[in-house]
C-alpha positions, -999 to +999 in steps of 0.1 A: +086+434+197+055+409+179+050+428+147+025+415+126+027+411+087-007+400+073-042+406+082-050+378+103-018+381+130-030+417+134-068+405+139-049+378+166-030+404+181-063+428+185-080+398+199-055+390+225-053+425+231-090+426+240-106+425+274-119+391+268-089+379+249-068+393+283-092+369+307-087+339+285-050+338+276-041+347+315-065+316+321-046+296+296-010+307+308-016+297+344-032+262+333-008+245+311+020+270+298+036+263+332+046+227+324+058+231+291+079+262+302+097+236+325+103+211+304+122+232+279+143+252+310+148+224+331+150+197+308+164+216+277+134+203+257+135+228+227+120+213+200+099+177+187+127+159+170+103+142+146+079+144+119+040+140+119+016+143+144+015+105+155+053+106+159+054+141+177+030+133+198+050+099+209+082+118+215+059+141+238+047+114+260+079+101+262+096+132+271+068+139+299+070+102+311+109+110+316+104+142+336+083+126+354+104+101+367+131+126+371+107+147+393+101+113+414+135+103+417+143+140+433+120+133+455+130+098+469+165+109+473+154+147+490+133+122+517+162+095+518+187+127+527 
């Protein structure tokens, strides 16, 4: 279980724990959380390998740009089948 140690993780936790923090984070889960959650299952993507924003964010296109691909090349051979 989330236990909080300072003062602002416990004003996060109260906020998420809110009525309107409830609306917004199930708004947030179902729009994005979903793609990241299967590139890190289905793709074993765990972590950014490298350092600095620029650079993370390159090796995050590049990783999405691949399971892409993947997702197309599944397709062709499920319709080729």
């Amino acid at each position: 279980m989330f236990e909080p140690v300072d003062d602002l993780r416990w004003k996060m936790k109260a906020d998420y724990q809110s009525p309107e923090g409830k609306l917004y984070y199930k708004k947030r889960a179902n729009i994005n959380e979903a793609h990241f959650g299967l590139l890190r299952n289905a793709r074993n993507f765990q972590k950014l390998n490298r350092n600095g924003m620029k650079n993370a964010e390159k090796e995050l296109t590049l990783r999405s740009i691949a399971h892409n691909i993947q997702k197309i090349h599944e397709k062709l051979n499920a319709t080729l089948i």
